[in-house]
KERODREN-777189 format. One record per residue (C-alpha): residue number from 0; chain; x, y, z. Coordinates in steps of 0.1 Angstrom, whole numbers, plus 5000, padded with zeros to 4 digits. Example, Ala and Ser with C-alpha at 12.3 -4.5 7.8 and 13.67 -1.06 7.14 Angstrom:
2
+-----+--------+------+------+------+
! num ! cadena !   px !   py !   pz !
+-----+--------+------+------+------+
!   0 !      A ! 5123 ! 4955 ! 5078 !
!   1 !      A ! 5137 ! 4989 ! 5071 !
+-----+--------+------+------+------+
END
This chain:
351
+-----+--------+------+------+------+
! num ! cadena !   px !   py !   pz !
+-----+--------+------+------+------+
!   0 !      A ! 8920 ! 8519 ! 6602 !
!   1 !      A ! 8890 ! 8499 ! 6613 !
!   2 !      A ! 8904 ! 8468 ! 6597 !
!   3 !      A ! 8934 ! 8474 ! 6622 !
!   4 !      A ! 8913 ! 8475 ! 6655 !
!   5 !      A ! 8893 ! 8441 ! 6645 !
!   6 !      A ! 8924 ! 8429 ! 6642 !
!   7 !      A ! 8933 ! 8446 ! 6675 !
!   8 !      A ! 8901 ! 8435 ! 6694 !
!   9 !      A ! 8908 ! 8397 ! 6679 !
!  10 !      A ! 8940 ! 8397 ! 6693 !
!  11 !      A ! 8935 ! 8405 ! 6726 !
!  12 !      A ! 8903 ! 8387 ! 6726 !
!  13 !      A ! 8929 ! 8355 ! 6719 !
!  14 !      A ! 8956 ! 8362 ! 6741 !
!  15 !      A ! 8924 ! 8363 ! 6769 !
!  16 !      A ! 8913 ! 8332 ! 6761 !
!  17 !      A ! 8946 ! 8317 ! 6761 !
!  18 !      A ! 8954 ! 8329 ! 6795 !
!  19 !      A ! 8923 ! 8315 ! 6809 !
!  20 !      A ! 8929 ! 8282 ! 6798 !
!  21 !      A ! 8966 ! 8283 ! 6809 !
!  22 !      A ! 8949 ! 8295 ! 6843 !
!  23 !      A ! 8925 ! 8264 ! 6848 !
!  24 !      A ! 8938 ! 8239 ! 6869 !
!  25 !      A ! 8930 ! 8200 ! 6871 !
!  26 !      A ! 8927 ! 8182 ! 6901 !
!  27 !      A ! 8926 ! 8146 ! 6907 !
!  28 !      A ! 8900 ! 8137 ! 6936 !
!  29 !      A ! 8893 ! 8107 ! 6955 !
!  30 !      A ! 8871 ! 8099 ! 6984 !
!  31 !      A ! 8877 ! 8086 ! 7020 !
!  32 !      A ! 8847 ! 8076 ! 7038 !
!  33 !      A ! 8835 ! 8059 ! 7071 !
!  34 !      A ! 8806 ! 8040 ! 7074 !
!  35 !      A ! 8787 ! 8019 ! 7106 !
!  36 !      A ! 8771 ! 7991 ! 7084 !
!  37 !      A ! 8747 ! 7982 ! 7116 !
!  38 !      A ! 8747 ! 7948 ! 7125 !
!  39 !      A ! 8762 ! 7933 ! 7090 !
!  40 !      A ! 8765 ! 7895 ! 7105 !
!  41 !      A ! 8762 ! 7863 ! 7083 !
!  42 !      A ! 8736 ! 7834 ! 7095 !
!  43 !      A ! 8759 ! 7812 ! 7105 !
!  44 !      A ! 8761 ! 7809 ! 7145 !
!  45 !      A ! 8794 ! 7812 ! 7156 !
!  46 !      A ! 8798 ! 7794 ! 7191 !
!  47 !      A ! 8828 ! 7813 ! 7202 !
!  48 !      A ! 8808 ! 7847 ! 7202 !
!  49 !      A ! 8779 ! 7864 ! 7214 !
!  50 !      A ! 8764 ! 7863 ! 7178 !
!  51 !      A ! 8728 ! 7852 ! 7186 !
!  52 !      A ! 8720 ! 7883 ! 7195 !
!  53 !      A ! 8722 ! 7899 ! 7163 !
!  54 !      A ! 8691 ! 7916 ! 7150 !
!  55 !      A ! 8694 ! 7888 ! 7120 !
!  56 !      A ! 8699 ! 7856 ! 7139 !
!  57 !      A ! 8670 ! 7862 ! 7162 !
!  58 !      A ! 8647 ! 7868 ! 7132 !
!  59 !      A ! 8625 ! 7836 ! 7118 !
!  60 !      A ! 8620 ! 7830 ! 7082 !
!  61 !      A ! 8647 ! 7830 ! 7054 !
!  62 !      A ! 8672 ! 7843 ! 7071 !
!  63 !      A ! 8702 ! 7837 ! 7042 !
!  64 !      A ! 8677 ! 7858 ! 7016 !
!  65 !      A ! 8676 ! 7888 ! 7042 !
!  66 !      A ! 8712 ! 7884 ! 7046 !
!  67 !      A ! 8721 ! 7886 ! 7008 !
!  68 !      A ! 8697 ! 7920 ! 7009 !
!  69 !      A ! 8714 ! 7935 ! 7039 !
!  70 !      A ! 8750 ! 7932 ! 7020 !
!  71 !      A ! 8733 ! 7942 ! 6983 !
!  72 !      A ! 8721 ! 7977 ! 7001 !
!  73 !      A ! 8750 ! 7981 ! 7018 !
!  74 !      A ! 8772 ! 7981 ! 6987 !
!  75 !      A ! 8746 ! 8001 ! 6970 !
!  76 !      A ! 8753 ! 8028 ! 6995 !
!  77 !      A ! 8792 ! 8024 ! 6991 !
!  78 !      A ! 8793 ! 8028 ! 6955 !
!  79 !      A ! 8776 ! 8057 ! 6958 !
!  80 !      A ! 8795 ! 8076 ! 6987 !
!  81 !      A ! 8814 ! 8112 ! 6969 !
!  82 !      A ! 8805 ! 8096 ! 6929 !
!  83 !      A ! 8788 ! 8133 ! 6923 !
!  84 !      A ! 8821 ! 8147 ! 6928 !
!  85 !      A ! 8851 ! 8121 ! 6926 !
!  86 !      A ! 8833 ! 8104 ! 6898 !
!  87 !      A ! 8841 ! 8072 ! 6919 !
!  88 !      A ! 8834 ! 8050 ! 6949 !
!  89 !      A ! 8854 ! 8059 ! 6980 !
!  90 !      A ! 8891 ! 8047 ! 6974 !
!  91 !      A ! 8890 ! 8040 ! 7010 !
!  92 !      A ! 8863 ! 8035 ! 7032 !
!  93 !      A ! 8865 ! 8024 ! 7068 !
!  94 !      A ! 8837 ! 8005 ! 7083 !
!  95 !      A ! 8825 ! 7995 ! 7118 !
!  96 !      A ! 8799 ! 7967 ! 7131 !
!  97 !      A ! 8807 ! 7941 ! 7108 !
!  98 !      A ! 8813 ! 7905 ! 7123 !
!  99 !      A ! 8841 ! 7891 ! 7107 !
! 100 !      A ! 8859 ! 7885 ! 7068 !
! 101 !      A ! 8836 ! 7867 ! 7054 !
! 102 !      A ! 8810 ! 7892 ! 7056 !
! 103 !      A ! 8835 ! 7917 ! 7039 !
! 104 !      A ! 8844 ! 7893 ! 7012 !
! 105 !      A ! 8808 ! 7890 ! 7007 !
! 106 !      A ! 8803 ! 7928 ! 7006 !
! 107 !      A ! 8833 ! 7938 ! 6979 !
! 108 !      A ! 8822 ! 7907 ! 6957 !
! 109 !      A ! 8788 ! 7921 ! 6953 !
! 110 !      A ! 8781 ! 7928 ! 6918 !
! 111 !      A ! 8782 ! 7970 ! 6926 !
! 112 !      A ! 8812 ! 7966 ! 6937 !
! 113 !      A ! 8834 ! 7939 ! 6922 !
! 114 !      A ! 8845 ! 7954 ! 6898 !
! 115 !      A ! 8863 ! 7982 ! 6923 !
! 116 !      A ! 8887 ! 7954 ! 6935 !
! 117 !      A ! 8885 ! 7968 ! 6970 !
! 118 !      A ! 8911 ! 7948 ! 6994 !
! 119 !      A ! 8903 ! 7943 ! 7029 !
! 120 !      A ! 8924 ! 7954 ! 7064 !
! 121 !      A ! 8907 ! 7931 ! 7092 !
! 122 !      A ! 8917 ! 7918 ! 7126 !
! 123 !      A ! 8894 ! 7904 ! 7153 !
! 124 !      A ! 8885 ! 7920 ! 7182 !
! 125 !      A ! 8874 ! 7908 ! 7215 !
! 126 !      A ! 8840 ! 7928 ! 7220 !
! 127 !      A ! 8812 ! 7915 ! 7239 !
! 128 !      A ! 8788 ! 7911 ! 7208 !
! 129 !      A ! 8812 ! 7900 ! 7182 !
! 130 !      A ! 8820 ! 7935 ! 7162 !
! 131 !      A ! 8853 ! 7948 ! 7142 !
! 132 !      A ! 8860 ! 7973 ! 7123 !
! 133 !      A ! 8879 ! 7974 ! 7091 !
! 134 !      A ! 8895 ! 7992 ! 7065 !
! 135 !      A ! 8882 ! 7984 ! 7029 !
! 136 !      A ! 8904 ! 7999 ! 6997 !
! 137 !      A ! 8907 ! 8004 ! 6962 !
! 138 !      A ! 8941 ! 7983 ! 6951 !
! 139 !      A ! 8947 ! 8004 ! 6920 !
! 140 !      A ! 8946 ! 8038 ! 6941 !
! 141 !      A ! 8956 ! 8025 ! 6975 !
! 142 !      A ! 8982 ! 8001 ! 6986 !
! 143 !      A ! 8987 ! 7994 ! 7027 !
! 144 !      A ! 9022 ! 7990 ! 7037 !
! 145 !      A ! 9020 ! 7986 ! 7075 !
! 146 !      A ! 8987 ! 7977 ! 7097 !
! 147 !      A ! 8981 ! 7967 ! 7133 !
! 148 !      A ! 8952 ! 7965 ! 7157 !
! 149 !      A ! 8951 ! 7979 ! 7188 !
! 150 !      A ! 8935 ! 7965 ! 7220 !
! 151 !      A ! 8912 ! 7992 ! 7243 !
! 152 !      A ! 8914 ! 7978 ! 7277 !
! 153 !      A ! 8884 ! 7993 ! 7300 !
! 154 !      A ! 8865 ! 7985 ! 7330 !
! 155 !      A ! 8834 ! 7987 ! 7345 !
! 156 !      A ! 8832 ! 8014 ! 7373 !
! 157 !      A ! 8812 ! 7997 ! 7395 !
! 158 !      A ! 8820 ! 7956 ! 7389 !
! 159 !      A ! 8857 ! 7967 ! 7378 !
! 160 !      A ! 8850 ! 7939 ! 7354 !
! 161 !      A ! 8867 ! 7942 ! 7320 !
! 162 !      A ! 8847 ! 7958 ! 7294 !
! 163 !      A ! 8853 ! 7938 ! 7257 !
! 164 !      A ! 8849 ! 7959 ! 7232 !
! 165 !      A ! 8865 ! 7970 ! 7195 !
! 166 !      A ! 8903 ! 7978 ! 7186 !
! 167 !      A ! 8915 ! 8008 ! 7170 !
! 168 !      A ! 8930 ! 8000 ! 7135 !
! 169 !      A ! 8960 ! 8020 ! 7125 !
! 170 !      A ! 8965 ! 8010 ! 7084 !
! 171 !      A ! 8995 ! 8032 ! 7065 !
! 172 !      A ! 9001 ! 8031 ! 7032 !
! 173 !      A ! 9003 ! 8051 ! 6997 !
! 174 !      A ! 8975 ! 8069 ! 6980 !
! 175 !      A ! 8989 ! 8071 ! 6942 !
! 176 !      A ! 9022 ! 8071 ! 6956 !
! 177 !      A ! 9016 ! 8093 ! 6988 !
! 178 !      A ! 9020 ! 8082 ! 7027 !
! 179 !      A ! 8987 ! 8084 ! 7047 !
! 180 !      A ! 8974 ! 8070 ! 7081 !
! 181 !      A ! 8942 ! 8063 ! 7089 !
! 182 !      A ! 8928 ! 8055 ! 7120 !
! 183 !      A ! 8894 ! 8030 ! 7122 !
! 184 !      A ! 8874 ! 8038 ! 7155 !
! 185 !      A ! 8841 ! 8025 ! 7168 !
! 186 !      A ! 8842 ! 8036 ! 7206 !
! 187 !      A ! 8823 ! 8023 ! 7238 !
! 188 !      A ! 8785 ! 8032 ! 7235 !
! 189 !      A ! 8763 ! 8054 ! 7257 !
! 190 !      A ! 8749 ! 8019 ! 7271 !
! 191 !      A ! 8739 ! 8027 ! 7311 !
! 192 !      A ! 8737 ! 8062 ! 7304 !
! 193 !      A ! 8761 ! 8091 ! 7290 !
! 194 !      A ! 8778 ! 8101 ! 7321 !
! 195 !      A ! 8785 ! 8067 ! 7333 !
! 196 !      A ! 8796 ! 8053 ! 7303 !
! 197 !      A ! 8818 ! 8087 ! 7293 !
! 198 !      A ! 8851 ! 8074 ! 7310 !
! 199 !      A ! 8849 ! 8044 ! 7280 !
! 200 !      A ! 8852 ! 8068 ! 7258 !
! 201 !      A ! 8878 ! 8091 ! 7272 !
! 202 !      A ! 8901 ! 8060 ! 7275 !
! 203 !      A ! 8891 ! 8056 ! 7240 !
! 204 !      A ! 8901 ! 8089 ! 7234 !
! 205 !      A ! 8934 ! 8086 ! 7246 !
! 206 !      A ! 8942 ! 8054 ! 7227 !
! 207 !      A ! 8931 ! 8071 ! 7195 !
! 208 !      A ! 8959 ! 8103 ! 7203 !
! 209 !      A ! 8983 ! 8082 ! 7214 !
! 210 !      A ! 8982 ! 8064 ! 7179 !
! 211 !      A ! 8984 ! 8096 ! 7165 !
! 212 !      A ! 9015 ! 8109 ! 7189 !
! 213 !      A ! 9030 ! 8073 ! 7178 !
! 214 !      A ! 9028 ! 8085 ! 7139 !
! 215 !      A ! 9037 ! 8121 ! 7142 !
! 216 !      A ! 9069 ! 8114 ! 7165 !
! 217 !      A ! 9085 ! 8096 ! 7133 !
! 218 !      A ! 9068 ! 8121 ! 7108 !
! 219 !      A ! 9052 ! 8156 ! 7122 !
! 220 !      A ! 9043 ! 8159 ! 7090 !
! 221 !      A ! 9024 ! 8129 ! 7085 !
! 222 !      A ! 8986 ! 8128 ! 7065 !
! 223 !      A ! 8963 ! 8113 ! 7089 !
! 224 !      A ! 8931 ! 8105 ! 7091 !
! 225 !      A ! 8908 ! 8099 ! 7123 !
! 226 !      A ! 8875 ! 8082 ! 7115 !
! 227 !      A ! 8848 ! 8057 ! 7130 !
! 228 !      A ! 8815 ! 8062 ! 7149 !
! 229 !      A ! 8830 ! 8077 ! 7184 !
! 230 !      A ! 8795 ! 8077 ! 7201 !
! 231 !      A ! 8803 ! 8112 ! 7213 !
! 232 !      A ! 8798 ! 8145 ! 7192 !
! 233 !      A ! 8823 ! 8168 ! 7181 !
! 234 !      A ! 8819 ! 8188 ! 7207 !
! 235 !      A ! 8827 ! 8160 ! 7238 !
! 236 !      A ! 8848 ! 8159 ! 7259 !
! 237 !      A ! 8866 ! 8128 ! 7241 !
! 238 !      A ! 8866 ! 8146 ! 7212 !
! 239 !      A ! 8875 ! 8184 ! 7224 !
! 240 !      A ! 8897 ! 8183 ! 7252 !
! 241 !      A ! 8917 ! 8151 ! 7242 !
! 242 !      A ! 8922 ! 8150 ! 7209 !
! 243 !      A ! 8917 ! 8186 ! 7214 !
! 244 !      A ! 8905 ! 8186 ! 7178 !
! 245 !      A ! 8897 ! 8223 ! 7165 !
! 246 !      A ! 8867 ! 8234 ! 7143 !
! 247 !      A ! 8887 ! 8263 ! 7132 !
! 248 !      A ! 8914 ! 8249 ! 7106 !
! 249 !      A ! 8933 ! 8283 ! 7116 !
! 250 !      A ! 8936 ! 8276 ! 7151 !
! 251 !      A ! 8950 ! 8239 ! 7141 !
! 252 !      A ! 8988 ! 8237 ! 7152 !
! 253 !      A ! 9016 ! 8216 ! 7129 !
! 254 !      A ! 9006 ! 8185 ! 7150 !
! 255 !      A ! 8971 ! 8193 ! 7158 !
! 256 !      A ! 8935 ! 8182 ! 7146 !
! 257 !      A ! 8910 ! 8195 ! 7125 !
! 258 !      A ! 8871 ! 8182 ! 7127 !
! 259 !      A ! 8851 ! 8191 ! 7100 !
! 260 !      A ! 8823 ! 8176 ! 7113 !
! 261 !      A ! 8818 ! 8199 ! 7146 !
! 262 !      A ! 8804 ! 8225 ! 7122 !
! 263 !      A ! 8776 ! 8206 ! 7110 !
! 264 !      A ! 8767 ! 8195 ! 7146 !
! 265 !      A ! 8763 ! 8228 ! 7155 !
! 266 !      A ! 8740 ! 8237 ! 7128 !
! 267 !      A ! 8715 ! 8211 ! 7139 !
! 268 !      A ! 8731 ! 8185 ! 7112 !
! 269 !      A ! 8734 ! 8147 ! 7123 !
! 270 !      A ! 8748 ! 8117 ! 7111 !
! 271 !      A ! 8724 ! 8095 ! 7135 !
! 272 !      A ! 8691 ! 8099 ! 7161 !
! 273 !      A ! 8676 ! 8090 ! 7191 !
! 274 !      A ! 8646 ! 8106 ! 7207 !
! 275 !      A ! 8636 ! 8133 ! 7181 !
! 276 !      A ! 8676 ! 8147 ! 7189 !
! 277 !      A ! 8702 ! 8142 ! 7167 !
! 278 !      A ! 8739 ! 8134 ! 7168 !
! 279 !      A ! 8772 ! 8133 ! 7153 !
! 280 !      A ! 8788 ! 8102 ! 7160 !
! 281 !      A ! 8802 ! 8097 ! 7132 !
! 282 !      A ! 8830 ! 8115 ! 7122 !
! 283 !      A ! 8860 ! 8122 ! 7101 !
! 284 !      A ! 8893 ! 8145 ! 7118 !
! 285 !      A ! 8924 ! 8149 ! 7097 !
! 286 !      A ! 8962 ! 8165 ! 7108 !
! 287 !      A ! 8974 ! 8194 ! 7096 !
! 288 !      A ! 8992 ! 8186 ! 7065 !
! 289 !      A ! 8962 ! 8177 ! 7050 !
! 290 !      A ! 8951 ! 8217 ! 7054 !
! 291 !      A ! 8979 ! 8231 ! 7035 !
! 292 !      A ! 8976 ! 8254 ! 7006 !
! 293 !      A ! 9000 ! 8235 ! 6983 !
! 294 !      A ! 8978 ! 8215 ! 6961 !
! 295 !      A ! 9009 ! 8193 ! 6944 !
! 296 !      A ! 9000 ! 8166 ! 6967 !
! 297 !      A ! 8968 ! 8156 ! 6984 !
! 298 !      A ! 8951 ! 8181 ! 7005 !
! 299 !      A ! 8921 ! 8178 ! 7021 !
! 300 !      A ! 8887 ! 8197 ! 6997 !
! 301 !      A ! 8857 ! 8193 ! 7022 !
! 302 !      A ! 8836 ! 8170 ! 7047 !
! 303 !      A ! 8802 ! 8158 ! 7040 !
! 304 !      A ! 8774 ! 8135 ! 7052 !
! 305 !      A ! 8760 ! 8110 ! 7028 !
! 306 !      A ! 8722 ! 8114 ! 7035 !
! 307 !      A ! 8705 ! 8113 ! 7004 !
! 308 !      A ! 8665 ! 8109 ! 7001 !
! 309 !      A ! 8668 ! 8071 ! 6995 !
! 310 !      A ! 8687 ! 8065 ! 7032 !
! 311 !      A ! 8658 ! 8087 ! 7048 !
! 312 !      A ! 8627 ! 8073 ! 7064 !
! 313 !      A ! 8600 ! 8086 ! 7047 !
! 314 !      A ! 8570 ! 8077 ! 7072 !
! 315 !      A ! 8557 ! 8065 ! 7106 !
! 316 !      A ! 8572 ! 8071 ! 7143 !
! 317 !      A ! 8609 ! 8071 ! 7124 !
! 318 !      A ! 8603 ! 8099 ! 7095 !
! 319 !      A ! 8640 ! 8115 ! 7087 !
! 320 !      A ! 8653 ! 8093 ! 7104 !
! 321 !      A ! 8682 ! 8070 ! 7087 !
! 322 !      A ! 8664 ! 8039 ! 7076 !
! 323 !      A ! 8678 ! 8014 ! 7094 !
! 324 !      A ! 8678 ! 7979 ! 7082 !
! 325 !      A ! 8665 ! 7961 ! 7110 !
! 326 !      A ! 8631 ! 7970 ! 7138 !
! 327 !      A ! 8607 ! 7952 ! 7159 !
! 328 !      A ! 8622 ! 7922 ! 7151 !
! 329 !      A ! 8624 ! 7923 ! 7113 !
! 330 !      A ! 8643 ! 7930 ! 7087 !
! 331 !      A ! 8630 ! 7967 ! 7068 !
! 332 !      A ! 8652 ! 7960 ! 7034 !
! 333 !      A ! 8668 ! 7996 ! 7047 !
! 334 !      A ! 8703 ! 8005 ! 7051 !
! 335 !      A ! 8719 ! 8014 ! 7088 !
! 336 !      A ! 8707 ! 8041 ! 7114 !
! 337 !      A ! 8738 ! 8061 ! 7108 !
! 338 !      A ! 8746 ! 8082 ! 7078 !
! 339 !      A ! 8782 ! 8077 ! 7064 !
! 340 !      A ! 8804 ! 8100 ! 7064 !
! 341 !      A ! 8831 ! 8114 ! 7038 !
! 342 !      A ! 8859 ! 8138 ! 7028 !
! 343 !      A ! 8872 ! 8143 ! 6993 !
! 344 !      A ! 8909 ! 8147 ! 6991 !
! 345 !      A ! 8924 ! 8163 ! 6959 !
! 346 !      A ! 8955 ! 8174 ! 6939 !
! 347 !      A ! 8965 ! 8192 ! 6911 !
! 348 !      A ! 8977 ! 8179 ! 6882 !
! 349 !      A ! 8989 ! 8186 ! 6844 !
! 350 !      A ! 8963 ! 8191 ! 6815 !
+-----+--------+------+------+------+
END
């Protein structure tokens, strides 16, 4: 009789087990990032733009050493982005404030990165001081299918001057075999003061939606992805009552937007800062696909900011601060004043 209900106990204490493990699930995850890579310009002078002005042109000394240290840390920061969790670099990371290809190519063939064979999505803009973004990508994971840039005409209130300043890039493609959009922004600064300079970024704004209406009307169901460093917070105007992005995935509608990011700001969590305040510039919004429950394709998992200890001034009139890589004229062998940003995407697959 006891022999029996060992037996008994054994059994069931298998068949639990068993149904645990045909209970655990698998999922794949990768990571999407944005990152402003402040100021990442080569030493060469480039006589059809405004490149003097960069913090590394107007420094004195061995410029082309401090250059190859600006692009080693900032590739040190990339390969880290999301590893603790995607085990990875980002599969796709778009960046803003970098001055042309080359500077890219120089970035991805750094030795902490070549061996991610990230591709590059690039086009020229006509800002004032020489900027673009791009899109940088993974080619085993992510393969772009259609990209195009897209000019932001704005004017000065006052002069009624034209304002130069970045496209929008709009880059779809597949993730293993799945359509997503993302869109690369880097919107007019607060330069002149936030209330003057807030119509820049409205029309911003609007060029950002419209890319997204321009997606949606040939798939409402289309994955896309809203990134760059908007100079506004989540909770502006640009941000709220244009894009109308939500903070409540709930409230998010089949062809609305949800910003992970307006959370944080409102616990006091930053992504850059000025004057002992700090913002949310950067950020990350995503469509409503993304939100679903159905975890056979890629769903969005959760939003972070990359600010670990080694980005963080530790002393002096900056402490917490990002370290940025450039002050009072020199170079500080840091990284950028903004943070990067990041969401993990994942999906389910078999054992």
């Amino acid at each position: 009789m006891i022999k029996s209900r060992i037996l008994i106990q054994i059994f069931l204490i298998l068949i639990f087990f068993i149904s645990n493990a045909q209970e655990k699930k698998i999922f794949k995850v990768h990571t999407i990032a944005f990152y402003n890579l402040e100021n990442l310009f080569d030493t060469i002078n480039d006589t059809t733009k405004f490149d003097e002005a960069s913090p590394i042109m107007e420094m004195k000394g061995d410029i082309q050493e401090v250059y190859k240290k600006k692009v080693h840390n900032m590739a040190r920061v990339i390969s880290d982005i999301g590893y603790d969790t995607s085990k990875n670099s980002p599969a796709i990371i778009g960046v803003s404030e970098v001055e042309n290809r080359e500077v890219l190519e120089d970035l991805i063939n750094d030795p902490l990165l070549l061996d991610k064979d990230y591709g590059i999505v690039h086009y020229h803009s006509p800002d004032a001081r020489g900027i673009d973004v791009a899109l940088l990508y993974q080619k085993k994971i992510f393969t772009p299918l259609y990209t195009s840039s897209h000019e932001l005409k704005i004017y000065d209130d006052i002069t009624r001057e034209r304002v130069y300043t970045r496209d929008q890039l709009l880059v779809s493609g597949k993730l293993d075999g799945e359509m997503i959009h993302l869109i690369v922004n880097h919107w007019p600064s607060r330069s002149g003061g936030e209330a003057r300079s807030r119509p820049k970024r409205m029309a911003a704004a609007k060029l950002s939606k419209h890319l997204v209406d321009s997606v949606q009307v040939k798939d409402p169901y289309a994955k896309i992805f809203i990134m760059g460093d908007l100079n506004d917070d989540p909770t502006n105007g640009s941000v709220k009552d244009i894009l109308k992005a939500q903070s409540d995935r709930e409230d998010v509608g089949l062809k609305g937007i949800y910003n992970p990011y307006e959370n944080y700001f409102k616990d006091g969590i930053g992504s850059n800062a000025y004057r002992d305040a700090w913002s949310l510039f950067d950020q990350i919004m995503i469509t409503k696909p993304l939100l679903e429950k159905d975890y056979s394709s890629y769903r969005f998992y959760k939003a972070a900011i990359y600010n670990k200890n080694y980005l963080i001034n530790k002393r002096g009139r900056w402490k917490g601060y990002p370290k940025r890589s450039f002050a009072d004229g020199g170079f500080t062998d840091g990284f950028s004043d903004h943070f990067p940003v990041y969401v993990h995407v994942i999906k389910e697959v078999t054992p």
